[in-house]
N, C-alpha and C positions, 0 to 999 in steps of 0.2 A: 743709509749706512755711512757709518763716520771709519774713517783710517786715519791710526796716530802712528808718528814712529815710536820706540821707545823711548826717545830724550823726550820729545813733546810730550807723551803723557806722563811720564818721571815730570816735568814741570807743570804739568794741568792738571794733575790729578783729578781734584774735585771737578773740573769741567768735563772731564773724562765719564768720570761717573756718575753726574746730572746728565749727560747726553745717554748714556746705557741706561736710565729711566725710562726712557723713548724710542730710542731706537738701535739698532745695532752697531758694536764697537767694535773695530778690532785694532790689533797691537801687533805692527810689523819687529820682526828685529834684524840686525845688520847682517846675519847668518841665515835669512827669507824663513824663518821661524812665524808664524801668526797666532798669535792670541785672541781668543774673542771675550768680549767683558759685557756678562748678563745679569738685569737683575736677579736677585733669588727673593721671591714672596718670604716673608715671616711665618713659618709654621705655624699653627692656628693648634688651641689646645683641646684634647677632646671634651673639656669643661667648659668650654664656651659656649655656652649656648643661650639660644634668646630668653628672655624672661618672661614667666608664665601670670596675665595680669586674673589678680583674687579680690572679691571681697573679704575674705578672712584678715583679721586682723592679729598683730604677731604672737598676743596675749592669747589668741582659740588655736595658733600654730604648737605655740608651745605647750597648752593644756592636751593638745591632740597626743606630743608627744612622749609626754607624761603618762599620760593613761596609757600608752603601750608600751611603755616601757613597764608598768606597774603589772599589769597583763603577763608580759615575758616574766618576770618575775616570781608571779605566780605558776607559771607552768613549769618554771627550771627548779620549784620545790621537788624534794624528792619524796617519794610514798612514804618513807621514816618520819620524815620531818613532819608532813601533814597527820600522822598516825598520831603524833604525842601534841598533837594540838588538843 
């Protein structure tokens, strides 16, 4: 654990906060106030995820989804419409 006062790390900033990558900081002030200075991780998106390995190539992806969308298409006719077919 590292202690800075508050001039010293107003001046070190960046050494400040390469040290709170590893271990713990705190930040005294002249009124016995302490600060502590912690990493925070980067939130991770719920779309990240690993990637899924295929033999399909992007040419049978996209005819896959083609054909159902052409499917859906067919099913959102309505009984009128197929009637005057």
């Amino acid at each position: 654990m590292q202690v800075f006062t508050y001039s010293q790390a107003r001046q070190a900033l960046a050494t400040v906060l390469n040290t709170a990558r590893s271990e713990r900081v705190l930040i005294t002030r002249r009124g016995g106030e302490t600060f502590e200075v912690t990493l925070r991780p980067a939130p991770k998106s719920p779309f990240d995820v690993p990637g899924v390995t295929t033999r399909a190539a992007t040419r049978d992806i996209l005819a896959a989804i083609r054909e159902s969308r052409s499917r859906e298409s067919e099913q959102d006719a309505s009984p009128v419409d197929k009637a005057s077919q």
